[in-house]
N, C-alpha and C positions, 0 to 999 in steps of 0.2 A: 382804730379800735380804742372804748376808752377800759378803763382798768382791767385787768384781766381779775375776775372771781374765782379767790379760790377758798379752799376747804382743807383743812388739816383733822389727819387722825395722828391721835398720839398727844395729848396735849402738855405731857412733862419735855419733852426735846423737843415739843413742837411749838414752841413758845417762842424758837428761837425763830423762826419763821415765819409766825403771827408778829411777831417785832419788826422782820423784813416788811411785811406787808402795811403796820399802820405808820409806817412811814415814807414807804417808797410812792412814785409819780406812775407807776406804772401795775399796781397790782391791789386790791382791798384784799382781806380775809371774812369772808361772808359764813363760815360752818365750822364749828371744832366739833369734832367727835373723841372718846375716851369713857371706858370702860369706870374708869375710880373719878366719882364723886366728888373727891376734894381736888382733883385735876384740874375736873371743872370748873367749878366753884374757884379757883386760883386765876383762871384766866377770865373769867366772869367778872371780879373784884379788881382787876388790871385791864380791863376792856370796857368798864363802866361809860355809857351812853354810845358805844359803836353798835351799829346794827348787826350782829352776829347770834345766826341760833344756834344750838347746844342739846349737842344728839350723843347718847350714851348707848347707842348700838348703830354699826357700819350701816345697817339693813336698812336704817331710816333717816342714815347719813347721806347713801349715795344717791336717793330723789331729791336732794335740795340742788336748786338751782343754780349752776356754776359750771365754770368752765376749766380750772384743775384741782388736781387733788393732790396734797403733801402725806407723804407716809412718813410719819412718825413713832410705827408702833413698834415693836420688837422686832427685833432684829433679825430673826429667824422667821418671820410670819409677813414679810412682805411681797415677796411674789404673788399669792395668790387675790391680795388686795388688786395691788397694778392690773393686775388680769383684770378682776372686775370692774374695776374704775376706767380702763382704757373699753372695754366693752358696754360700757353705761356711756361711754362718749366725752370723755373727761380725758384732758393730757394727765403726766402723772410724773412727779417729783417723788422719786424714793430713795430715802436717807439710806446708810448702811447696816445691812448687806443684802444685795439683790435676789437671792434664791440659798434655800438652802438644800437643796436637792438637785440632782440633775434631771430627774420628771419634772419641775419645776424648770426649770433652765430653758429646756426645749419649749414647754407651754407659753412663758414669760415670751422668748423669741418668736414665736411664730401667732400671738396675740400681738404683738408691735407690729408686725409685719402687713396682718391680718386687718387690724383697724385703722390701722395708718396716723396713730394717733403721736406724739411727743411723747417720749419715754425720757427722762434724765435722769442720772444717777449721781446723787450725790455726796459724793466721794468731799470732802470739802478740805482736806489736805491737799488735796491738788492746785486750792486757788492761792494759798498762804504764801506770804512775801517771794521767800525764795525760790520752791519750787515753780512758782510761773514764772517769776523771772529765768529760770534755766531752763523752761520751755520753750520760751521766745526767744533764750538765744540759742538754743541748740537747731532750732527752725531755722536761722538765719545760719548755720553752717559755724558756728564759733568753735566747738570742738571735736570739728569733722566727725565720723562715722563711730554710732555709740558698738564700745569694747564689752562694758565691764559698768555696773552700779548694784549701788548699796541703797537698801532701804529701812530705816529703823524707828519704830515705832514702841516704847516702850514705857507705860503708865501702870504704876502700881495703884492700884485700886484700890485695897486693902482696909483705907482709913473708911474711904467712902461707899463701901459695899452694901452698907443695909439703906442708902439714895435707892441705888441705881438697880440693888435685886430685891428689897422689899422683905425678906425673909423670907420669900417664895421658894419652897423647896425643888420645884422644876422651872423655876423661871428660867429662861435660857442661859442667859449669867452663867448658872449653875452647871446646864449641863451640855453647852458647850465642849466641842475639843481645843486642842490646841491651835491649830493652825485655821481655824475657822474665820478669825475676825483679822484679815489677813491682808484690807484694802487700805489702812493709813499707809504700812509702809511700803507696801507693792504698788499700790495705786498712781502714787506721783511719778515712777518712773515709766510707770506704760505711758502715762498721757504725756510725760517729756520727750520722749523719744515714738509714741505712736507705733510701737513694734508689738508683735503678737507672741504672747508667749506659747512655746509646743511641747515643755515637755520641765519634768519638775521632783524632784528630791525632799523628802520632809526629813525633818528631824526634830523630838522634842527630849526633855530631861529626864531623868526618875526622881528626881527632888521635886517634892510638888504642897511640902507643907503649907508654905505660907495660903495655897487656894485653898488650900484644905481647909483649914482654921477660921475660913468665909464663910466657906458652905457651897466652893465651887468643886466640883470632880474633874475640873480636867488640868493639866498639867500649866505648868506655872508659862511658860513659851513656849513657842513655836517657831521653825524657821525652815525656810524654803528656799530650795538653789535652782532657779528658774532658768532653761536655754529658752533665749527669744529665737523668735525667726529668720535671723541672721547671726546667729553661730554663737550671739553675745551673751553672759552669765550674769545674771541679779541674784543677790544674796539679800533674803526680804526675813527681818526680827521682829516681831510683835510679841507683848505679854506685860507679865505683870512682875518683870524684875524688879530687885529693890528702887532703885535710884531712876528717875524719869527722864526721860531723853525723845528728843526725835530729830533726824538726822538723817542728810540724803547726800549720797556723793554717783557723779556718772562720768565716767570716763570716756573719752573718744582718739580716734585715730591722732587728733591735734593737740588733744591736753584732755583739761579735769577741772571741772565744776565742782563745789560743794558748801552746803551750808553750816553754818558751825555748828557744832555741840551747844546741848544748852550749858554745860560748865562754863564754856569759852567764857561767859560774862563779858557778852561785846555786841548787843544786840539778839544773842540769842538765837534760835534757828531761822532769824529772818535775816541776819548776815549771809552773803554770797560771800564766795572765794573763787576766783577763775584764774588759770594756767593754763595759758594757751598758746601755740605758735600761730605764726601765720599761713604755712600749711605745712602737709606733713613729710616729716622729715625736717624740722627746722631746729633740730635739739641742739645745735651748734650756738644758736643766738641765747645771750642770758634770759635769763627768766622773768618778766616782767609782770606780776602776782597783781590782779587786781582786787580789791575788795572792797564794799561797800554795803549798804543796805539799801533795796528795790524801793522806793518812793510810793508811799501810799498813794494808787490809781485818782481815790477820791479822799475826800474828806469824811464824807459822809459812810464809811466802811468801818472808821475806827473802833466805834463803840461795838462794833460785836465781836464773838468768839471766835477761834481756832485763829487769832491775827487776820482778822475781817474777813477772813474764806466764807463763813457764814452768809456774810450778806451778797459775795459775788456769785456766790453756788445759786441763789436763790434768783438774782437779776438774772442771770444768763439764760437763766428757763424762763422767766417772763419774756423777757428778750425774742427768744426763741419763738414762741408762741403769738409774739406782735410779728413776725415776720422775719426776722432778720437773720437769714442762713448761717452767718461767721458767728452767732453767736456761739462763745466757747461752754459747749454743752456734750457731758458726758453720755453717750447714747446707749443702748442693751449691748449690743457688741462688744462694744470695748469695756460696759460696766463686768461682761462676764470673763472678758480677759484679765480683770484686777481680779476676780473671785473665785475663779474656777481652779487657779494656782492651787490656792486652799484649800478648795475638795481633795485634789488628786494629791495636796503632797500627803494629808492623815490618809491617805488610802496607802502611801506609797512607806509610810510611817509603820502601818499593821504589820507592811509586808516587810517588813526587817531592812528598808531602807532602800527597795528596788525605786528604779525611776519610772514615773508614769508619763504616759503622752499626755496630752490638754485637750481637749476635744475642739474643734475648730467651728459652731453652732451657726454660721454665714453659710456654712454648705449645707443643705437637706438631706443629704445623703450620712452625715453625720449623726443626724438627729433621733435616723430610727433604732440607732445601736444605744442610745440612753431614756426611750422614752417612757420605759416602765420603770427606771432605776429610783429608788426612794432611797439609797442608804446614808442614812443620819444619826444624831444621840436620841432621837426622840422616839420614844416608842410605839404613841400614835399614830407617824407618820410611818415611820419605818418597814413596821411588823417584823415579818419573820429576815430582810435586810439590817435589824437593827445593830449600830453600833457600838462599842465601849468608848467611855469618854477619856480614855485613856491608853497607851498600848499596853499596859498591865491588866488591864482590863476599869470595871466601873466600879469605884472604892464604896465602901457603904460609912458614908458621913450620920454621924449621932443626929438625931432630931434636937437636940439641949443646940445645936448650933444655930439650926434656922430658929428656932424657938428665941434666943438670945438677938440675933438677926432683927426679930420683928418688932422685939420689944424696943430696939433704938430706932428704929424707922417709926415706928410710934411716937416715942418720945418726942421723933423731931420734926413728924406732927403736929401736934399737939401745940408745941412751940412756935412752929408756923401760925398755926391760926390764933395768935396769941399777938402776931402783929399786924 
């Protein structure tokens, strides 16, 4: 087969991916689509002489010719894309998060199923130095049977709020809950250990100034106490604390994997640290601590984001799509094992901190018990299901916020096209 053609929607994050492609041996980028004009016009000016057409509606995005499609649009609005893209006959690459509904959930699964087409999800924390390296060794039995892991994802946004939400008063950004965007740090431990999560605990703060002062209504974090399938507890932090961190730690029967802190200042979260016996039961023997940092796979990985996860999230699906079954590609099942945590722990959040089950979406008998279920912040989608974007309820933010909001996303603009 020669390059695989494909088409990105989204053309602000989808850039990162359009980068994948006019580089890689194995994929072109032939269609961007995006809604904002100077989106276009940005990758138009950075794509100058490649053959790429430039569709500013999905409708007359998905008859151009090609063979997959990247979602890059908002984060709350891509199920229903995948749907259509895998039904138009296109495999389909969808960035985070895979559904934001559980009517969506079931539709999302049972259109993979239905078309038979490549669904990937890309979770791109999962490919990042460390956490693949404690995938591959926890595969290999290093620290016998997973106990206990931590997942933390924590990016204050703050500075860079009027980038990523525009001053959009319901961009999703904005009306988001807490425990929604919930796969950086959930995400790495499902794919390192492959285990299913059943049942799940939310918890968020009352302190929620600092979103406040964005123009965001939901609470500043989120954080979720996941039982996996065999008995084991994940403790998964996402949000927008002061000071930025991401950080993984997974315990097992024989020892303890973990990557640093980004303070360590030693490599940063792409340092590994492994304690481990030789089996279990071997606490008698001293400790022999190893650490080091996972060896860039390629060379050719460096130059992109998240510590090259970017570019291998991107290959494995081309991969995939050439034929090659081991390609390490996240699939709808396990994309909704990283996501569904999130639905059910703000549900489990409302209800003053009762545990919820997970829903298991590989059985059909699961599926007709959520298949009318809309409940979300949106109120479009929702209706008479709709949620608060907070458990106080949904705070009513000044319009002088987003107003203030748009005017520096403007400015920087402006400033854009000025280079």
């Amino acid at each position: 087969m020669n390059k695989i053609r494909v088409g990105v929607l989204g053309a602000h994050r989808g850039r990162t991916m359009i980068g994948y492609c006019k580089q890689a041996a194995n994929a072109e980028v032939v269609a961007v689509c995006d809604k904002a004009p100077y989106e276009l016009e940005r990758v138009r000016r950075e794509s100058e002489g490649l053959p790429i057409a430039y569709y500013d509606t999905f409708d007359e995005f998905i008859k151009h010719d090609m063979d997959a499609v990247v979602l890059a649009n908002y984060a709350n609005e891509h199920a229903p894309f995948a749907i259509r893209a895998m039904e138009a006959g296109f495999h389909v690459f969808s960035e985070v998060l895979p559904v934001q509904t559980m009517k969506e959930a079931v539709e999302l699964v049972e259109a993979t199923e239905r078309t038979g087409k490549i669904y990937a999800y890309g979770e791109n924390y999962c490919w990042m130095a460390a956490p693949r390296e404690m995938r591959r060794l926890y595969r290999e039995g290093k620290i016998g049977e997973f106990e206990y892991g931590e997942g933390e994802y924590v990016h204050n946004c703050e500075s860079i709020w009027p980038e990523i939400a525009y001053g959009e008063k319901d961009h999703w950004r904005n009306n988001m809950f807490s425990t929604f965007y919930c796969t950086h740090s959930l995400g790495p431990i499902v794919h390192i250990t492959g285990l299913r999560p059943v049942s799940v605990t939310g918890f968020e703060p009352t302190n929620n100034e600092r979103r406040f002062r964005t123009g965001s209504r939901c609470a500043t974090y989120g954080v979720e106490m996941v039982t996996m399938e065999n008995g084991a507890i994940v403790k998964s932090i996402h949000g927008d604390l002061y000071k930025n961190n991401i950080s993984y730690v997974v315990y097992g029967t024989k020892g303890r994997m973990e990557s640093a802190r980004e303070d360590a200042q030693n490599g940063g979260h792409d340092r590994i640290y492994i304690n481990a016996d030789a089996f279990s039961g071997d606490y008698d023997t001293p400790a022999k601590i190893e650490t080091y940092l996972p060896a860039e796979r390629e060379e050719r990985s460096k130059n992109f984001g998240h510590g090259g996860s970017d570019f291998w999230s991107m290959y494995y699906f081309i991969e995939k799509i050439k034929g090659d079954e081991n390609a390490d590609v996240i699939g709808v099942y396990e994309a909704l094992d990283m996501c569904l945590p999130g639905l059910f722990a703000y549900r489990s959040i409302l209800a003053g901190g009762a545990p919820m089950a997970i829903p298991d979406l590989r059985k059909k008998e699961e599926r007709d018990k959520w298949r009318s279920d809309v409940a979300c912040t949106v109120a479009e989608t929702a209706g008479e299901m709709l949620l608060p974007t907070t458990k106080n309820g949904t705070p009513d933010i000044p319009d002088e916020i987003y107003d203030r909001q748009r005017e520096i996303w403007e400015k920087i603009l402006a400033e854009r096209e000025k280079k």
